[in-house]
C-alpha positions as CSV (number, residue, x, y, z in Angstrom):
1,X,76.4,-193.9,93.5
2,X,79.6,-192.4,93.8
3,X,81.6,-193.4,97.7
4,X,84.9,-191.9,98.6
5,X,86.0,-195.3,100.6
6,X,88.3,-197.8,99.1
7,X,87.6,-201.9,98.9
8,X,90.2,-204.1,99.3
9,X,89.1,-207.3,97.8
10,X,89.4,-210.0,100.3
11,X,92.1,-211.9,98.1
12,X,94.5,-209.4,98.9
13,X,93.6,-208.9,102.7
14,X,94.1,-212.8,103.4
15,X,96.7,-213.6,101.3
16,X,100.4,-213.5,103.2
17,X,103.4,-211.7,101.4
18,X,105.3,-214.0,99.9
19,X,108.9,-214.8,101.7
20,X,112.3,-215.9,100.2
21,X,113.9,-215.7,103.9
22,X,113.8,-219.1,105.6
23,X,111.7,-218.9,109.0
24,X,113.1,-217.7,111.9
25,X,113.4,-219.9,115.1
26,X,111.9,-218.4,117.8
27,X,114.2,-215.4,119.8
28,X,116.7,-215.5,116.6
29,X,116.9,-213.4,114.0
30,X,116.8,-214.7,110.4
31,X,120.6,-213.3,109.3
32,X,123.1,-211.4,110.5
33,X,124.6,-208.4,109.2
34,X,128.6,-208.5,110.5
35,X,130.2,-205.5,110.7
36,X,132.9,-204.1,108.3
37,X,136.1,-202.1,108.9
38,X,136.0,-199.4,107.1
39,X,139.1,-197.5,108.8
40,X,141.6,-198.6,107.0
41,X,140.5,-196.5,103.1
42,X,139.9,-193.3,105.5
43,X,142.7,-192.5,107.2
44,X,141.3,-188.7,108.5
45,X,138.7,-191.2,110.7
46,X,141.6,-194.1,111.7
47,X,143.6,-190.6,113.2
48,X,140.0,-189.2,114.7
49,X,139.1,-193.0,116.1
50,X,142.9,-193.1,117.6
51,X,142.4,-189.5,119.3
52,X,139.3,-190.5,120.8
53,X,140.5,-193.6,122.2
54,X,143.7,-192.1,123.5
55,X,141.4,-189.6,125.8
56,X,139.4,-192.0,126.4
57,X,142.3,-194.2,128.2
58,X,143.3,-191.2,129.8
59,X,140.0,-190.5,130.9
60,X,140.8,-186.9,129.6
61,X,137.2,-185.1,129.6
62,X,138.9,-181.7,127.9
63,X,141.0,-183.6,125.1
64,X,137.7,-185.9,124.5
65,X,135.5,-182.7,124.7
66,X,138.1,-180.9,121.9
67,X,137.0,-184.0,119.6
68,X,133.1,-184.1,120.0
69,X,130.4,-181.6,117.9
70,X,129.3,-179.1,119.9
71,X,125.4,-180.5,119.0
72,X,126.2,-184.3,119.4
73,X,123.1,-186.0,120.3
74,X,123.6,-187.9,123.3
75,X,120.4,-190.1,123.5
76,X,118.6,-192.0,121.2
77,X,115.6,-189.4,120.6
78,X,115.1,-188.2,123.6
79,X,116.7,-184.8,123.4
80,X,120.0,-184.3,125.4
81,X,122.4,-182.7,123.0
82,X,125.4,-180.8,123.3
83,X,128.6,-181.3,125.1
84,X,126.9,-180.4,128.6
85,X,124.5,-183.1,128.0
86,X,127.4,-185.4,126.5
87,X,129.6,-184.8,129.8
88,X,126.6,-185.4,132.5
89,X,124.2,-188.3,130.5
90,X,126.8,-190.1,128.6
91,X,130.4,-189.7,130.3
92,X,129.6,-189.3,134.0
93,X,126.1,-190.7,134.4
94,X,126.6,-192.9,137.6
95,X,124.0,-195.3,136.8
96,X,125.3,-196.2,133.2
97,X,129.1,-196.8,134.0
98,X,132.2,-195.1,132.9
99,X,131.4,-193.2,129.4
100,X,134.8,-193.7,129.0
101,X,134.6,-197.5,129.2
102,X,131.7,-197.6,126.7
103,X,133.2,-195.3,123.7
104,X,136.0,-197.6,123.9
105,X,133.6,-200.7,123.7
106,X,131.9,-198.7,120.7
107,X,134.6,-197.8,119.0
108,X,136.9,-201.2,119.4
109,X,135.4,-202.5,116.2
110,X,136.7,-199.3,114.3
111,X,140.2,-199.0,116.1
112,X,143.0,-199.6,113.7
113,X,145.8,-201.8,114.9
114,X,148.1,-199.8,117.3
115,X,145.8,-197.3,118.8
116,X,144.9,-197.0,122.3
117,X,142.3,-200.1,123.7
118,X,141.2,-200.3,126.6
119,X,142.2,-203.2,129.0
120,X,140.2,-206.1,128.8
């Protein structure tokens, strides 16, 4: 009798994967990933990060606009692109805070020594 359905065999629907992390505690995460610089072997994105953060302490919405793709995706998935979308959801959406604020947060990591930061 020929059956197009598949059996698992209940070894291999009870067993658990086997784990070489240690267990979490609860609300932490098992590792952490730190972030690396990678600014200083690319020095076409150290001059791009410093003209971003120079308009961005300016609060210079034409200079930043010159900078950003005219198709960057502004939210995570939920479809606002462009630079009109990038000006009203991301750089002067009241509810979120100054845009200008938060690239500088975002891109503080990545700033090379010497450029523009904002004040803390």
């Amino acid at each position: 009798m020929a059956t197009d359905s598949v059996t698992t065999p209940a070894a291999a629907r009870t067993q658990p994967a086997p784990s070489t992390r240690p267990p979490a505690r609860p609300g932490a995460y098992p590792y952490t990933i730190l972030p690396i610089d990678e600014t200083p072997r690319e020095p076409a994105l150290r001059a791009f990060i410093e003209q971003v953060l120079r308009a961005c302490a300016r609060q210079d919405q034409r200079a930043l606009l010159a900078l950003v793709d005219a198709n960057v995706a502004v939210s995570m998935g939920g479809g606002i692109y462009g630079k009109a979308g990038f000006v009203s959801d991301f750089l002067n959406n009241p509810t979120k805070g100054s845009g200008y604020k938060r690239l500088q947060q975002i891109l503080r990591l990545a700033a090379p020594s010497g450029a523009t930061r904002p004040a803390a």
